[in-house]
C-alpha positions as CSV (number, residue, x, y, z in Angstrom):
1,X,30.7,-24.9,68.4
2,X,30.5,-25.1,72.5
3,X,27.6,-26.8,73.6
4,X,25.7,-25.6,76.3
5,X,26.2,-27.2,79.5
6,X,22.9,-29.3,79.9
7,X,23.5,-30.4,76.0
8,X,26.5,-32.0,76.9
9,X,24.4,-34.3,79.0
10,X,21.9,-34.6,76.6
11,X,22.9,-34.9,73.2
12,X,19.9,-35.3,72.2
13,X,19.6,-31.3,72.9
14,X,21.9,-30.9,70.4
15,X,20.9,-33.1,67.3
16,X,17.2,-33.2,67.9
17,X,17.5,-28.8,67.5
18,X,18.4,-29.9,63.6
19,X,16.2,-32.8,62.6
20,X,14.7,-32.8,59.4
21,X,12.8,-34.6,57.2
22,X,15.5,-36.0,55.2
23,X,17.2,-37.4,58.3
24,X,13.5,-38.9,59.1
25,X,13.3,-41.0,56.4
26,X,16.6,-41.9,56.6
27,X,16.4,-43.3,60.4
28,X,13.0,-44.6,59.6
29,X,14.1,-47.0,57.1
30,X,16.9,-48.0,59.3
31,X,14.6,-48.6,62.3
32,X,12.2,-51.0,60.0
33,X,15.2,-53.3,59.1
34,X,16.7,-53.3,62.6
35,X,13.6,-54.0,63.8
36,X,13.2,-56.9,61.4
37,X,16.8,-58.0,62.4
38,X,16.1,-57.7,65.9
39,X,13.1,-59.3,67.0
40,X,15.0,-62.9,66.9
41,X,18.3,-62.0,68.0
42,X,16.6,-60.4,70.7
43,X,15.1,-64.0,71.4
44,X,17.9,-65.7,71.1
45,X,20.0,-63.7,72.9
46,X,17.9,-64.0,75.8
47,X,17.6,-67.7,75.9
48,X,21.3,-67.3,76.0
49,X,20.9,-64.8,78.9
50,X,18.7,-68.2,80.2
51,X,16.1,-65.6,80.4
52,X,12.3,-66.1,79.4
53,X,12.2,-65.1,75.7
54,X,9.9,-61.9,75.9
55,X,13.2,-60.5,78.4
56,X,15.2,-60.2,74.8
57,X,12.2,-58.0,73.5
58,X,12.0,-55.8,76.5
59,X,15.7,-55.3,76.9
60,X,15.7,-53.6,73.7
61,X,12.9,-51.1,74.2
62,X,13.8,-48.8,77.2
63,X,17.5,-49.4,77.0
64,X,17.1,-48.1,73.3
65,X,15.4,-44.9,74.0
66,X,17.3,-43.8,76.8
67,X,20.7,-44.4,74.9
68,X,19.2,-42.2,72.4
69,X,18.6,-39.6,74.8
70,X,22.4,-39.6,76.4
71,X,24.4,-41.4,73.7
72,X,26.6,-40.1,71.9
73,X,26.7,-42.1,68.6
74,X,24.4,-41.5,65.7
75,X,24.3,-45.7,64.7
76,X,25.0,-47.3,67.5
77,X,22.0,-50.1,68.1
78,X,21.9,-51.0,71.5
79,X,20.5,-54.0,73.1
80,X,21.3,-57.9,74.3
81,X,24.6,-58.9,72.8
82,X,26.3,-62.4,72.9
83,X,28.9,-61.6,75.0
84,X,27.4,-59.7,77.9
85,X,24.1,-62.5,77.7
86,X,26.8,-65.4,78.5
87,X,28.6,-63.2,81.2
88,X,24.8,-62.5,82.5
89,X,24.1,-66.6,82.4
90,X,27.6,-67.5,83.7
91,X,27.1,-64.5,86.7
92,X,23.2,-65.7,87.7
93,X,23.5,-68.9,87.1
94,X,25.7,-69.3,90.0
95,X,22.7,-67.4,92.3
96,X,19.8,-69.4,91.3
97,X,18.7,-71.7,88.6
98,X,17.4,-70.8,85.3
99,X,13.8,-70.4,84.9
100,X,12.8,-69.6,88.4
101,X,11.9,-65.9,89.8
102,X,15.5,-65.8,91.4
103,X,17.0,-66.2,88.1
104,X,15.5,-63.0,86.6
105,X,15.4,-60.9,90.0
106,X,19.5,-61.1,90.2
107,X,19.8,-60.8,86.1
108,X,17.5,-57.2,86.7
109,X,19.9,-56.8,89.5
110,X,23.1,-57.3,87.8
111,X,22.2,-55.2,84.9
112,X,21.0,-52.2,87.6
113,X,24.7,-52.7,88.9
114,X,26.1,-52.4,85.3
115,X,24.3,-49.2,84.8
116,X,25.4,-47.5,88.1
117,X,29.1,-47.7,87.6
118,X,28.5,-46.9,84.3
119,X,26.7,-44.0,84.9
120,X,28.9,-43.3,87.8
121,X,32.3,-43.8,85.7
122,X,30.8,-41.3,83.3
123,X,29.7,-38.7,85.9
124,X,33.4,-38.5,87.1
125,X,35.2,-38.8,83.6
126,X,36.9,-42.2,84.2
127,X,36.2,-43.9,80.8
128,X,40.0,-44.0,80.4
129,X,39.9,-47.2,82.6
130,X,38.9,-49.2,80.2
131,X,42.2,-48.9,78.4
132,X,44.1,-51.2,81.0
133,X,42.2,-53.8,79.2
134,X,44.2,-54.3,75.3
135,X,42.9,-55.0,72.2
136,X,45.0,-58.9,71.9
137,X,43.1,-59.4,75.6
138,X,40.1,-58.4,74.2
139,X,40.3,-60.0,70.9
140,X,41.2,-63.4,72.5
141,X,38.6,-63.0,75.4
142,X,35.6,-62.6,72.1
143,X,36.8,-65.5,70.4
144,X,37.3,-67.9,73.7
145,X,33.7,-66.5,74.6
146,X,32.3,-67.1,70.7
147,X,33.6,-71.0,70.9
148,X,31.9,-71.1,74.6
149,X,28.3,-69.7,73.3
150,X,28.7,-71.7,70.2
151,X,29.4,-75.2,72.4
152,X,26.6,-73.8,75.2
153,X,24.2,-74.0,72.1
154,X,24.7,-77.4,70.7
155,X,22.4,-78.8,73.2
156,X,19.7,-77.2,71.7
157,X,20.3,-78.0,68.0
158,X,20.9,-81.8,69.5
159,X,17.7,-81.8,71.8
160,X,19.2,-82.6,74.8
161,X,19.9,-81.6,78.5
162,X,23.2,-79.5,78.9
163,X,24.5,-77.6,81.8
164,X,28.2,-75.9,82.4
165,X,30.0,-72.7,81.5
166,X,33.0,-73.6,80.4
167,X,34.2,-75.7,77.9
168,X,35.1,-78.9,79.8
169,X,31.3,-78.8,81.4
170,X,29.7,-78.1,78.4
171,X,31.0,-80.9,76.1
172,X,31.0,-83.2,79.1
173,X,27.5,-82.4,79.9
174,X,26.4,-83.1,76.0
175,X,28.9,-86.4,75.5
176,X,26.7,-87.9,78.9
177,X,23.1,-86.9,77.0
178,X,24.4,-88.0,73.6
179,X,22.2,-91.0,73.6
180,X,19.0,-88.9,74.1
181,X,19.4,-86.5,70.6
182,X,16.1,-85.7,69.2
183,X,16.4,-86.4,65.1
184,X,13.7,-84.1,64.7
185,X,15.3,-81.4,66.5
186,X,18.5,-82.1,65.1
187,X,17.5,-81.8,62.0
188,X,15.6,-78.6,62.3
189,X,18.9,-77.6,64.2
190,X,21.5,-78.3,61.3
191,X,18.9,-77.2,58.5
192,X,18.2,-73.4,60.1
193,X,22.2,-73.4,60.7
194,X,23.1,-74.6,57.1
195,X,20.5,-71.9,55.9
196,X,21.8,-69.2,58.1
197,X,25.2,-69.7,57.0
198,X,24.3,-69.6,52.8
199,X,22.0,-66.5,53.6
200,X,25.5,-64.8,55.2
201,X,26.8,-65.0,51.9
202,X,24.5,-66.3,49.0
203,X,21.7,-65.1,49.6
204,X,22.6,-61.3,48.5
205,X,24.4,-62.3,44.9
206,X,20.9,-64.5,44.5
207,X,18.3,-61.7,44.8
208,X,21.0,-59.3,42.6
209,X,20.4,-62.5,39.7
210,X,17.0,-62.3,39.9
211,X,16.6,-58.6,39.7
212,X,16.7,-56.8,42.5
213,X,18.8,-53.1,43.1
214,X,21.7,-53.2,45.6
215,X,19.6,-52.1,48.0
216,X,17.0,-53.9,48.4
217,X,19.6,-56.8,48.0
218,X,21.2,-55.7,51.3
219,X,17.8,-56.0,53.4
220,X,16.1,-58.9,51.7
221,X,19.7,-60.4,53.2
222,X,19.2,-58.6,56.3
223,X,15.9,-60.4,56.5
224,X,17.6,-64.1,56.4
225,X,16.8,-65.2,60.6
226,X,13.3,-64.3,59.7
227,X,12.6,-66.5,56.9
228,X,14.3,-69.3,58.7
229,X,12.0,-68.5,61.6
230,X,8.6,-68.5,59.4
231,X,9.9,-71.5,57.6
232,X,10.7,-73.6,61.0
233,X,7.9,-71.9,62.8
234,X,5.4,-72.9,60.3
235,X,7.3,-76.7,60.4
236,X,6.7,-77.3,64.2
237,X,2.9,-75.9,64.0
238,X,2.0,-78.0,60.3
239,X,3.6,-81.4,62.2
240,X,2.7,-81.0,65.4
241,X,6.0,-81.8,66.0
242,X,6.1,-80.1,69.1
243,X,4.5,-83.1,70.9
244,X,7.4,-85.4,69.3
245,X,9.9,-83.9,71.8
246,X,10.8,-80.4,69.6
247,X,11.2,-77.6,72.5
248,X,9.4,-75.0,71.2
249,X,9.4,-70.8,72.9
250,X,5.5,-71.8,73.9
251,X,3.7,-69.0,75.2
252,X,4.9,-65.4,75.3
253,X,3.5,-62.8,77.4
254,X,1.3,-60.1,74.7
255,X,2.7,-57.0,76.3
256,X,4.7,-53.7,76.7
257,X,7.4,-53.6,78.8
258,X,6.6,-54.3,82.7
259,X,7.9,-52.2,85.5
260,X,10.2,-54.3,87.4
261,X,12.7,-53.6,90.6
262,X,16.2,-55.5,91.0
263,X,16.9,-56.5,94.6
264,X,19.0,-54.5,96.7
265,X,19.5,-57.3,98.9
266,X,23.6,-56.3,99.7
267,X,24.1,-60.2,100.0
268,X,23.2,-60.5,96.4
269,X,24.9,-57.0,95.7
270,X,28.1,-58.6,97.0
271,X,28.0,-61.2,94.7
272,X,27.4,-59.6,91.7
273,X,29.7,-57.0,92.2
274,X,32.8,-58.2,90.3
275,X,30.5,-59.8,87.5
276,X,28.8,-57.1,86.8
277,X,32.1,-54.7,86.6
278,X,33.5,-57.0,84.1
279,X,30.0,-56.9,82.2
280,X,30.0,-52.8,82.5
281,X,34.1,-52.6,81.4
282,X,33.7,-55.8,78.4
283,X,30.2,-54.0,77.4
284,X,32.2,-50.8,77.1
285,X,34.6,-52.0,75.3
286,X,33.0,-53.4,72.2
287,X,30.3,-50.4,72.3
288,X,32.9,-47.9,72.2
289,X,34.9,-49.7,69.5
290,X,32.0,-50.2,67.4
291,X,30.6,-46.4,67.9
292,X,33.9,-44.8,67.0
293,X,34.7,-47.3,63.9
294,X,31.2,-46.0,62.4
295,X,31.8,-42.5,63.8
296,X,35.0,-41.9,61.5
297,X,33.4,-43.1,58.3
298,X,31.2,-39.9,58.9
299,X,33.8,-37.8,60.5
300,X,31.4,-37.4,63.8
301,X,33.2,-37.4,67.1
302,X,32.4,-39.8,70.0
303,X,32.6,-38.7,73.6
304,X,33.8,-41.7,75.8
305,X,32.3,-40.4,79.0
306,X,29.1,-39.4,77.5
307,X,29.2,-42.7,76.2
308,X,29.2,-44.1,79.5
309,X,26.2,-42.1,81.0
310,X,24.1,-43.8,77.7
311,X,24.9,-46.9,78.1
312,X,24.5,-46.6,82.1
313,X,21.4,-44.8,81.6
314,X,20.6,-47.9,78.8
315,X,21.2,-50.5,81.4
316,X,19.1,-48.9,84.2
317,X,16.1,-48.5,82.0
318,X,16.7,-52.7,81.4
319,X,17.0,-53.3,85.2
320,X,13.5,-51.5,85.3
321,X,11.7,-53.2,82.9
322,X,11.9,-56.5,82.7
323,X,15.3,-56.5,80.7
324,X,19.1,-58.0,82.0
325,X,22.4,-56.5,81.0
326,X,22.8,-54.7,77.6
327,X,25.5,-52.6,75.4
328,X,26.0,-51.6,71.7
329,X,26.0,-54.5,69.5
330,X,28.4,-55.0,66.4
331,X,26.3,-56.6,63.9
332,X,23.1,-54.4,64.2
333,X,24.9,-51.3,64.7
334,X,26.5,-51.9,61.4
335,X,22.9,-52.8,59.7
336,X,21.6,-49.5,61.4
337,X,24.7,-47.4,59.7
338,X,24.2,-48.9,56.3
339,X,20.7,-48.9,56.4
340,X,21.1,-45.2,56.4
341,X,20.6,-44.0,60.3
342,X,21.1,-40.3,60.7
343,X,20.6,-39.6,63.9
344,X,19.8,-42.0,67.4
345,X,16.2,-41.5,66.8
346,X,16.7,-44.5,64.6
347,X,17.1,-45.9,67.7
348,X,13.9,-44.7,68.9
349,X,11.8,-45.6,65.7
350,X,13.3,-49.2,66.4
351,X,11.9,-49.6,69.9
352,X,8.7,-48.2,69.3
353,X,8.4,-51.3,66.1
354,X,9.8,-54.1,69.0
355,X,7.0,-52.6,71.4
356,X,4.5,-52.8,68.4
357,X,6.0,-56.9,67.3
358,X,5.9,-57.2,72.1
359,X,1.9,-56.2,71.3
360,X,0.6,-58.0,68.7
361,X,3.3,-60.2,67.4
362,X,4.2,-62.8,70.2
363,X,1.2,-65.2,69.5
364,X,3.2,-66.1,66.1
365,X,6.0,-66.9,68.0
366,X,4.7,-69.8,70.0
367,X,5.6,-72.8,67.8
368,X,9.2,-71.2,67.5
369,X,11.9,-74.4,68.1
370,X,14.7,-73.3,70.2
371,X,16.6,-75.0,67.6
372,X,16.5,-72.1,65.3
373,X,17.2,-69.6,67.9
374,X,20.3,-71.7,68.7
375,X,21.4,-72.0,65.2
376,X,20.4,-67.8,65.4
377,X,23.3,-67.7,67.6
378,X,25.6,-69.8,65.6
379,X,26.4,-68.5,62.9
380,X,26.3,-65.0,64.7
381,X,28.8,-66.0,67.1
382,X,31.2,-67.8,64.7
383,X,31.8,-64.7,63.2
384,X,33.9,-63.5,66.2
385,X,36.5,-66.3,66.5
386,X,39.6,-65.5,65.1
387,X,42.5,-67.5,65.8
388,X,44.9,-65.4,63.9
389,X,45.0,-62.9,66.7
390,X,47.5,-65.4,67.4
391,X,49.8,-65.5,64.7
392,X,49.5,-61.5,64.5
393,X,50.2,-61.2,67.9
394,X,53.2,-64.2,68.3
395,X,55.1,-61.8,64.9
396,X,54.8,-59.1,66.4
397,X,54.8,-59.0,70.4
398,X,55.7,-62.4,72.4
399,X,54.2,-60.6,75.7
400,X,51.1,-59.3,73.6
401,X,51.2,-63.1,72.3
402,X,51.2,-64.8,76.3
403,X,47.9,-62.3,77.2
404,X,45.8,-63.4,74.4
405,X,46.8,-67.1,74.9
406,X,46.4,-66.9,78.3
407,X,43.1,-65.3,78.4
408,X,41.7,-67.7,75.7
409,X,42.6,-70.8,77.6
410,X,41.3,-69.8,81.1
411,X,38.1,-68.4,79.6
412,X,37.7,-71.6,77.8
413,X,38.7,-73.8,81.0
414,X,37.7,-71.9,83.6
415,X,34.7,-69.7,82.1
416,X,34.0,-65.9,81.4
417,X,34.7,-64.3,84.4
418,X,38.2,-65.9,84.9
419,X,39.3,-65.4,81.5
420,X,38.4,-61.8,81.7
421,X,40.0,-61.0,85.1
422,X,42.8,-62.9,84.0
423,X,42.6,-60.6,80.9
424,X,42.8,-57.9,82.9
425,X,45.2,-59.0,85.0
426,X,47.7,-59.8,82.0
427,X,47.1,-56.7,80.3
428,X,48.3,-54.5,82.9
429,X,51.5,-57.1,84.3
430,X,52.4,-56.9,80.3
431,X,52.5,-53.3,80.3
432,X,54.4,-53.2,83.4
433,X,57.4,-55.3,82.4
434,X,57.3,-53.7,78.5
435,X,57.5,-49.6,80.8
436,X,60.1,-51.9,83.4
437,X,62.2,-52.6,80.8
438,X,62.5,-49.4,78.8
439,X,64.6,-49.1,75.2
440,X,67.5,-47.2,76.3
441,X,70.1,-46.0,73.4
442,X,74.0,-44.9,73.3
443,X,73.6,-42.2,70.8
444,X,76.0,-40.6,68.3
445,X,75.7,-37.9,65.8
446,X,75.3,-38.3,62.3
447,X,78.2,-36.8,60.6
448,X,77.3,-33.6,59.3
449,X,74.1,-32.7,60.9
450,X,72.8,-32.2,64.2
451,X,70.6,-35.1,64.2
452,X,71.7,-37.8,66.9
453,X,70.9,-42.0,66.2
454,X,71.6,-44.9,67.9
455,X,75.5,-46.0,68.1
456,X,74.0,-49.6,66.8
457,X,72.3,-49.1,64.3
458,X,73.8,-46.2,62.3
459,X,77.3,-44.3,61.4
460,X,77.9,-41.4,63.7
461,X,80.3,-39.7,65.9
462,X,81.2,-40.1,69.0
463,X,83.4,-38.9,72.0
464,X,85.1,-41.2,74.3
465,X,84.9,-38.9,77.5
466,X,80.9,-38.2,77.0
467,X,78.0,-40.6,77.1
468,X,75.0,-39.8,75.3
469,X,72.0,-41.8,76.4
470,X,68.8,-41.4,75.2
471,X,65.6,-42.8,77.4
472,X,63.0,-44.1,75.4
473,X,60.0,-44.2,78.0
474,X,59.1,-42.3,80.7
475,X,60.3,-42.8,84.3
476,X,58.3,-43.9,87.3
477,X,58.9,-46.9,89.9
478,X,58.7,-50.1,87.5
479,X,61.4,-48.6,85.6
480,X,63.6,-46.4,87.6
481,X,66.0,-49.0,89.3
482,X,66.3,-50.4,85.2
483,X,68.0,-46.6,84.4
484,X,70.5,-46.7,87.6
485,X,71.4,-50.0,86.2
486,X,72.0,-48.9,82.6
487,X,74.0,-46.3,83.5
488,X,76.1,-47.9,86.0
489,X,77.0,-50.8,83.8
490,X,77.6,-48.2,80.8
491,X,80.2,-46.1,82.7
492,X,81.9,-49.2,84.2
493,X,82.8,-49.7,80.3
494,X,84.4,-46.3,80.2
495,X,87.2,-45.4,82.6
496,X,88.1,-42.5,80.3
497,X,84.2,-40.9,80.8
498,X,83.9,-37.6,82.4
499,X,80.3,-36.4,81.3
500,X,77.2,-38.0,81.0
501,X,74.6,-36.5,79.2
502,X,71.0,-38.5,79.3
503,X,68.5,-37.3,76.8
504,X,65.0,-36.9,77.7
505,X,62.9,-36.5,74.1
506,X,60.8,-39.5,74.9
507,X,60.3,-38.6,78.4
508,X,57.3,-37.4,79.7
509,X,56.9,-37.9,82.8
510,X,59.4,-38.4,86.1
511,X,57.3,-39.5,89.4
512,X,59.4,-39.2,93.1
513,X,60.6,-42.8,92.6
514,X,62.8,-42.2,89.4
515,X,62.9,-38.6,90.7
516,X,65.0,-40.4,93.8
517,X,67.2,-42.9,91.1
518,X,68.1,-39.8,89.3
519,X,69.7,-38.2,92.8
520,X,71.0,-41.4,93.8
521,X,72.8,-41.5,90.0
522,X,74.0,-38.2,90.5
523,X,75.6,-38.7,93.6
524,X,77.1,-41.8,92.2
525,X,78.9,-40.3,89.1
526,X,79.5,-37.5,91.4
527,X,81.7,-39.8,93.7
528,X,83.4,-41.1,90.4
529,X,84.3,-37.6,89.3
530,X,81.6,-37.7,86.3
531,X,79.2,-35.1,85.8
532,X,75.7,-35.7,85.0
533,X,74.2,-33.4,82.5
534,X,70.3,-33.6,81.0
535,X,69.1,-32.7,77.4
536,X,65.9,-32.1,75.1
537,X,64.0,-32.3,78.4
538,X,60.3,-31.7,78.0
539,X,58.5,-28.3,79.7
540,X,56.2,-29.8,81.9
541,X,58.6,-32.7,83.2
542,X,61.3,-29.5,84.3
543,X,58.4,-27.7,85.9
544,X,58.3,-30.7,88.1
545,X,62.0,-31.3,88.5
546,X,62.0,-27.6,89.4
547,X,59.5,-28.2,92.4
548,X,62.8,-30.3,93.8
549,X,65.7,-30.2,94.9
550,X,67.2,-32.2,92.4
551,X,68.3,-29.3,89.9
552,X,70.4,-27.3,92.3
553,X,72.4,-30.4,93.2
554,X,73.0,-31.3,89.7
555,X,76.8,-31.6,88.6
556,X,76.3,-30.6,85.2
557,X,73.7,-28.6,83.7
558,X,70.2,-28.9,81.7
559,X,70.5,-28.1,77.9
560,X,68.0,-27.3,74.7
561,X,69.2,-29.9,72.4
562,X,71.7,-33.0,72.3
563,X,73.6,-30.8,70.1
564,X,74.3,-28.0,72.1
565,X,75.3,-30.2,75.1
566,X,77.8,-32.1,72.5
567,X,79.0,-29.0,71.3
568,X,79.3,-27.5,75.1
569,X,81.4,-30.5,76.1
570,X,83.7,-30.5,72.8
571,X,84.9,-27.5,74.0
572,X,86.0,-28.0,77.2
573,X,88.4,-30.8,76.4
């Protein structure tokens, strides 16, 4: 069915038309264990960010409704996610220090930059940028940043001062403060991290023994960072063990959202411009991954430009109120899809309970150690490092195997930013030299058919006059100087060649640089008394070959298949 035009731009047009009850309940119950789920991470996310606490809570308010207005995905949870808070610390913290009214002007700033060339890159259709950044890249930028957040927290669990944003900085910063650890705090730190860890995996199996349905297995799991909040919470307040040196959240502002306005200073608009493009293409990423992963278990489509208009739209309503840079998150978008979400009203239900726990539920809060909300991030960081994108990628692709080791070491030595320009960077010089270097294949025909296979790698037949080359990619200026090449040292093997047929199958597009290799071949073999004939050549690549003048100076001629050209030449010898 053809939505109508304005629906397109608000999906929520379209679903919201159809909601039922059964879909109510559904996203309701989804919203209450999201929220449950949320409320720390949202914390600790934002003490990540190096933002004041209550900033986690009201980035995942406004940003939440408004992606359910324009987004696309029907579980997606959006809000503060590990990744994008320590791109957000690494990008501020070089503006102003943390704490200070600076700090959270250029993080409202940076994520109101986010959300324009989100929204603009989704206005004019160009989500298909974000593919000139790979999955290795990607996978070994998350894991690099994972061991980063992980280090950048330690300080926390140990008590101690800490400062730096990449690796080096961080565990030289905690190695120079090592003599001032905080038992106390260290052993709240390791306890809420060894607890966080068992919940991942015990703590469901425990409450199936005991008696519980599946079900309610799954969210008294879900409910793990809470418990280890009370139980810590209640810890610090019972032994006033804030006054023996545990940093504690402290006070919390008891309040909705607050309408806030990001600087347009253009000084401060300079300088955040490249952070916060790597913010918006990274948050993209791993949104669009994650919405399309839980789309296809449903068979629901995902539109990658709509997607882009939510999440700019999400990002705008967090530069306005109080928030810093957000995006769809793995872990609590899969919660909100198992927990039964229907439709992005679940969304909705889920900001309205944070807005209800930014009301009346901060007070409780106050005796919170930082510890905890450290060990929070932990254990949900860990979960992204995987070192065997390594190994996959050195079996399969050596070049795929150089980006991902490239971008994990200079995000790890040289911070976020780095690594993920670099990542960029690699991505696209890897593609390069794999189009640069295109497969290329003498082909014969298998005996009896009119199927034609590599000389190399299978029996067929072949003619010594005729050379039948197949070109595996197609041809533009990386690659077309590669093909004169080829063919030059191929017919230099063959004084007894007359024809020369290249076939096209693979070849979808020719742009003026290979469109000039192909007349400078021509007139080449043309000198040599060889003719150069084409094959299997794709409609909309001859419509442009057409627009030339290349055709009418061609020696040979254009044929349907590889057989009829064969067959043509047979006969004429």
């Amino acid at each position: 069915m053809t939505l109508p035009p304005l629906a397109q731009y608000l999906p929520i047009l379209d679903w919201g038309r159809r909601y039922d009850r059964d879909q109510f309940t559904g996203d309701m119950v989804a919203a209450v264990i999201v929220t449950i789920m949320l409320i720390p991470q949202s914390l600790a996310y934002a003490l990540l960010a190096g933002m004041p606490p209550e900033a986690g809570i009201y980035a995942s308010i406004a940003p939440i409704v408004l992606y359910a207005i324009f987004g696309t995905s029907r579980a997606l949870a959006v809000g503060p996610v590990a990744v994008v808070s320590l791109m957000t610390a690494a990008a501020v913290g070089n503006i102003a220090e943390a704490g200070t009214a600076g700090y959270v002007t250029a993080a409202l700033t940076l994520a109101f930059l986010s959300g324009a060339m989100l929204l603009a890159l989704g206005l004019f259709r160009l989500g298909f940028l974000a593919n000139f950044l790979s999955h290795p890249v990607i996978a070994g930028f998350i894991t690099a940043s994972g061991i980063l957040i992980a280090a950048s927290q330690l300080r926390h669990i140990l008590g101690v001062e800490g400062e730096g944003h990449t690796l080096v900085d961080i565990l030289a910063s905690l190695w120079a403060h090592l003599g001032e650890v905080n038992p106390i705090t260290l052993l709240l730190g390791v306890t809420a991290t060894a607890f966080l860890f068992w919940v991942r995996g015990g703590l469901k199996p425990l409450l199936l023994r005991i008696g519980l349905g599946p079900r309610m297995a799954d969210i008294g799991a879900k409910t793990g960072p809470v418990l280890v909040i009370v139980g810590t919470t209640l810890a610090v307040w019972a032994f006033d063990l804030g006054s023996r040196g545990v940093a504690i959240v402290g006070e919390v502002p008891q309040s909705l959202p607050p309408l806030t306005l990001p600087s347009f200073s253009p000084d401060l608009l300079s300088q955040l411009f490249i952070p916060a493009l790597l913010i918006s293409i990274i948050g993209f990423v791993e949104s669009i991954s994650v919405a399309q992963t839980l789309a296809a278990k449903k068979r629901q489509r995902i539109d990658p430009d709509q997607e882009l208009i939510g999440l700019g739209s999400a990002n705008l309503g967090a530069a306005f109120t109080g928030g810093f840079p957000v995006t769809g998150g793995f872990s609590r978008s899969v919660v909100n899809f198992d927990a039964g979400a229907e439709t992005p009203a679940a969304g909705a239900f889920t900001a309205v309970g944070l807005a209800l726990a930014a009301l009346f539920l901060t007070p409780l809060i106050y005796f919170l150690p930082k510890a905890t909300l450290a060990a929070t991030i932990i254990v949900a960081v860990l979960s992204l490092v995987d070192f065997s994108i390594l190994k996959r990628a050195w079996a399969f692709s050596h070049a795929d195997f150089a980006a991902v080791s490239v971008t994990i070491l200079l995000t790890l030595i040289f911070g976020v930013e780095a690594g993920v320009s670099a990542g960029v960077i690699t991505s696209i010089l890897v593609h390069l030299y794999k189009t640069s270097r295109p497969h290329m294949a003498v082909v014969g025909r298998v005996p009896g058919t009119e199927h034609f296979r590599n000389v190399l790698r299978h029996e067929v037949e072949t003619q010594p006059h005729v050379l039948s080359l197949r070109v595996d990619e197609s041809l533009y200026f990386p690659n077309a100087r590669f093909l004169e090449d080829q063919l030059a040292r191929y017919a230099a093997d063959k004084p007894e060649l007359t024809d020369v047929v290249l076939m096209f199958p693979a070849v979808n597009e020719i742009d003026l640089s290979a469109l000039e290799s192909l007349e400078a071949i021509n007139t080449r073999l043309r000198d040599a008394d060889i003719r150069l004939h084409l094959s299997e050549v794709k409609g909309p690549v001859m419509d442009r070959l057409k627009r030339s003048h290349f055709l009418d100076d061609l020696t040979g001629e254009v044929f349907l298949s590889q057989h009829e050209a064969v067959c043509a030449l047979a006969e004429r010898h």
